[in-house]
N, C-alpha and C positions, 0 to 999 in steps of 0.2 A: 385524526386522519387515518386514512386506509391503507392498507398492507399496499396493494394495489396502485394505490394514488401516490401515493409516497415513492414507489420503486417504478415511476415514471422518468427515465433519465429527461431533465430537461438543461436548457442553455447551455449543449454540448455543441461547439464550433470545433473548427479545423484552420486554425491563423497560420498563414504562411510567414517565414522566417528567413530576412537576411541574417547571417551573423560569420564575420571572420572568414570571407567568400564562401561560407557555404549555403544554399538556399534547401530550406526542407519547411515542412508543413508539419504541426504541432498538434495533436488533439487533447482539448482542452478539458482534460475529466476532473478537473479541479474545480467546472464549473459547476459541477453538479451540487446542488447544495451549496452550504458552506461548511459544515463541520465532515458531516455521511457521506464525505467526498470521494472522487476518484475511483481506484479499483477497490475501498473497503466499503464503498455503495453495490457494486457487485457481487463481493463476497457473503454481504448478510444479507442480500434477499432472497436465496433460495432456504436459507438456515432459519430467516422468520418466517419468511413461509410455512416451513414441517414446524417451525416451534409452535404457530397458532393450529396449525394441522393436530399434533398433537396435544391441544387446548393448554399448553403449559404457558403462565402469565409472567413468568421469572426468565431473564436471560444472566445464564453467569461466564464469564470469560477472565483470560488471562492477559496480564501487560508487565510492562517498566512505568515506571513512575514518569516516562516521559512519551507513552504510547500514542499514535495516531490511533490506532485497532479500540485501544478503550475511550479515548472521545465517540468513534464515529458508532461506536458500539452503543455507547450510552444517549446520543443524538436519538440514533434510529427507533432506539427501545422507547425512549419519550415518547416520539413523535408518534408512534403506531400504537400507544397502548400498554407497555410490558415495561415492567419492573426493571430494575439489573443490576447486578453485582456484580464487579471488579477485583480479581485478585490480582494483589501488585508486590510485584518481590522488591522484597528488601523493608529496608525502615522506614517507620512512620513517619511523612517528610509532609511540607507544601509547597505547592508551583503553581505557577499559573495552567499546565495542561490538566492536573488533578481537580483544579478549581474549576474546570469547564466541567468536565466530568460529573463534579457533587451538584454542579447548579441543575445538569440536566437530571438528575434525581438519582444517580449511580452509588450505590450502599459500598465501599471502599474497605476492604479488609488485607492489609499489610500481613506477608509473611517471611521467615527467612528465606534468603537463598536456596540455602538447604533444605526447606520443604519445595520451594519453589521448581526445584527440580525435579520433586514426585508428582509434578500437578498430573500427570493422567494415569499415575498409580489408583487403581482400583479402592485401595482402602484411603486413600486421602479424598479422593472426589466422596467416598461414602460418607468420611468424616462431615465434607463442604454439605454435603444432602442432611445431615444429622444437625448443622447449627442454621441451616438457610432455606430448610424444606425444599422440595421437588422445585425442579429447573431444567433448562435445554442449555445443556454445554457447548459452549462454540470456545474452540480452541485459540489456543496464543496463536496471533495471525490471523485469524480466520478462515486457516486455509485445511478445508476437507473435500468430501467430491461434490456436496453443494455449492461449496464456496469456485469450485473450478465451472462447476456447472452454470452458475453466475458470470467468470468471468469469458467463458468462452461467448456471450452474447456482446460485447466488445466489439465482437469481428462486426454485428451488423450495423456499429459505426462507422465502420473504414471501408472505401470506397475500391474497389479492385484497382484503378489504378495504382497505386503502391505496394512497390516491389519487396521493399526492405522496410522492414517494421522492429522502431528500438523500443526497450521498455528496460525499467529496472526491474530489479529483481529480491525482492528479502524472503519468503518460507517457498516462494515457488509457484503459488499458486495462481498468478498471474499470467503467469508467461505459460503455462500448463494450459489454460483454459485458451489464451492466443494459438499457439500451438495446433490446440485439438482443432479450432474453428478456419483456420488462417484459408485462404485460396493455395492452390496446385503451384503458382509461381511464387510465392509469396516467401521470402524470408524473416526469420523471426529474429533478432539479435538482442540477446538480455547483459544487463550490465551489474554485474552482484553488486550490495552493499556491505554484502559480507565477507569474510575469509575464507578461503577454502574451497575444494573443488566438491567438497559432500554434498552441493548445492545442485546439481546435474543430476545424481541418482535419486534426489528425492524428487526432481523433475519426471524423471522416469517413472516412476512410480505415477504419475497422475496423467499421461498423455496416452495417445492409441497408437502408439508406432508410428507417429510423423515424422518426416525427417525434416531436415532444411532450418534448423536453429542451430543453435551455439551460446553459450552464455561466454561473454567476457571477462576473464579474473583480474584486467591489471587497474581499474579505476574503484579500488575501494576502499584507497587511503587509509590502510590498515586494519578496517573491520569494521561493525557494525559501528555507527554511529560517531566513528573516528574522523578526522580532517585535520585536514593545511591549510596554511595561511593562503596558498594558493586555490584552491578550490573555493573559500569565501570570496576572493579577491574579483573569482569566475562568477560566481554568482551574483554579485553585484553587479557586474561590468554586463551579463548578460541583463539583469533587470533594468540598468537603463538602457539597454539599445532595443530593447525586445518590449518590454509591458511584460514579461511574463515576470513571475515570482518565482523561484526552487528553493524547494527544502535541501537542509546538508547531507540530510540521510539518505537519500531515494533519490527526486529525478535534480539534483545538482550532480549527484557522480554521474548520471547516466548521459546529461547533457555535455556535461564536461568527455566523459572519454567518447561519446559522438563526435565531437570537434575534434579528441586526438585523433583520431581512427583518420579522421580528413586529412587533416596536418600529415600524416605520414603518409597518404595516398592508398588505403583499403577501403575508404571509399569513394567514388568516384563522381562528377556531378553527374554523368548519366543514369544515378541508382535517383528512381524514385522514392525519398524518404519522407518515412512516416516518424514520430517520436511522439509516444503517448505521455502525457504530462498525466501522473495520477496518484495527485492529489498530495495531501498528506503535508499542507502548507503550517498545520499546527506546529509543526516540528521546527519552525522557526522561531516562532509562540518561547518554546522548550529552550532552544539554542539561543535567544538570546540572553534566557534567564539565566542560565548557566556561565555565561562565558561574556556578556555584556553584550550590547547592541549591534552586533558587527554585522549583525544583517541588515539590507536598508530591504523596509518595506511599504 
C-alpha cells in the first residue's frame, strides 16, 4: 500500500451523544483503521512522509511495554513498506500489546529505565545507529513539528459549528496542532492524562500564539496510566448507553471529567460540544491483561 493511500482518513463519523443530560457530538477517530488509529494516524503521516523523502526504509521509535504509539507505529510501518524497531523500557516481558506489535514485523529491543531516559542523548541514539544501521527517529509519542503538522489537519474534520472542542492530552501534540488549526470562535479544552502542569509549556512550545485553550489538571486520577474504581465503573456505564468504547488512559479521563465539568455547571447546554474520541482502544487490550477483565468490550 501507499504512503498516500494509507494516510487516506477514512470511516471517520461525528455520532451524536445522550449521556447523564448532557447531549454533545463525538468524533469518531478510533475509526480510522484499527490499530494506526486516531490522532497517532496523524502524527506519523507527515514523519513517513520525510522518512520515504529521505529514502530511509527503517522506522525506530520509543514506548512502555504497554504503548498505543508502538502498535500504531508498527501497523503503519507494515502497511507502507518500512521496517521498525521498538525501543521499550524496562524488562524483557510479554503482553498482548507487544504481541501485536512482533506480528506486525516490529524488531523489539528492551532497555533499562536508566538508558531509557537517555533515549535522545546523542551518543545513545549513535549507539541504536551502530547495532540497527541508519533509520528515521520518531520520538516517544510521536510528537514533533510533523507530528503537529499532522494533527492540525484534524480541524478539517470539524465542522465550524462547534464551539467548544475537548480532546485529551498526553506529550501535547495533539491539542497543539487543534490549536494552531481551530476557527476564531472556537475553544479548545484538553484534559491531561498526566500529572502536572509542565504539560502547558510544552504546549507552548508547539502553537502560534493562539489563545482560547486551557488544559484541565483535575481528571487524571493520579498520572499517567493510573485510575479508580470509579473511572472503569464510567467507562463501562458510558459503553453501554453510548456504543462507544474508552481507553483508561486517554479519552476515558477526558470523557469522564467532560461530564464533571457539566455536573458542576462550567458547561452549559448552550456550548456547542465537540469531544474527539482518538483512538488508542489498544490500551484496553493492555488494561485488561494487567488488572483482569474489568473492561467490557
Amino acid at each position: 500500500m501507499t504512503l498516500h493511500k494509507f494516510f487516506q482518513p477514512e470511516n471517520v463519523s461525528i455520532q451524536k451523544v445522550h449521556y447523564a443530560g448532557l447531549i454533545f457530538d463525538v468524533l469518531r477517530l478510533d475509526k480510522i483503521h484499527t490499530t494506526a488509529s486516531g490522532n497517532k494516524f496523524f502524527k506519523l503521516k507527515h514523519n513517513m512522509l520525510e522518512a520515504k523523502n529521505q529514502e530511509k526504509e527503517v522506522l525506530l521509535t520509543f514506548g512502555g511495554a504497554f504503548s498505543n504509539h508502538i502498535i500504531s507505529t508498527a501497523f503503519a510501518a507494515k502497511a507502507c513498506g518500512f521496517s521498525s524497531i521498538g525501543i521499550i523500557r524496562g524488562e524483557e516481558i510479554e503482553n498482548p500489546v507487544l504481541s501485536l506489535a512482533k506480528e506486525q514485523g516490529m524488531q523489539l529491543e528492551f532497555v533499562s529505565r536508566e538508558q531509557y531516559r537517555d533515549k535522545y542523548n546523542p551518543g545513545f541514539i549513535q549507539e541504536l545507529r551502530a547495532r540497527h544501521g541508519d533509520f528515521y527517529l520518531i520520538p516517544e509519542g510521536g510528537t514533533n513539528h510533523l507530528a503537529v503538522k499532522g494533527t492540525e489537519e484534524i480541524n478539517d474534520l470539524i465542522p465550524s459549528v462547534y464551539d467548544l472542542i475537548c480532546i485529551s492530552v498526553g506529550t501535547g501534540g495533539t491539542i497543539a496542532g487543534l490549536i494552531n488549526s481551530k476557527k476564531e470562535h472556537q475553544r479548545i479544552l484538553g484534559f491531561s492524562a498526566l500529572k502536572g502542569s509542565w504539560i502547558e509549556k510544552e504546549v507552548d512550545e508547539w502553537i502560534n500564539g493562539e489563545n482560547n485553550w486551557q488544559i484541565n489538571q483535575e481528571n487524571h486520577f493520579g498520572g499517567y496510566a493510573k485510575w479508580k474504581p470509579e473511572l472503569i465503573d464510567f467507562i463501562n456505564d458510558f459503553y453501554q448507553k453510548t456504543g462507544i468504547p474508552l481507553d483508561p488512559v486517554y479519552n476515558g479521563k477526558m470523557m469522564y471529567g467532560l461530564l464533571n465539568l457539566w455536573k458542576k455547571g462550567e458547561i452549559s447546554s448552550d456550548h456547542n460540544v465537540l469531544a474527539i474520541h482518538t483512538g488508542g482502544l489498544q490500551g484496553i487490550i493492555g488494561f485488561n491483561h494487567r488488572f483482569g477483565n474489568l473492561i467490557n468490550t
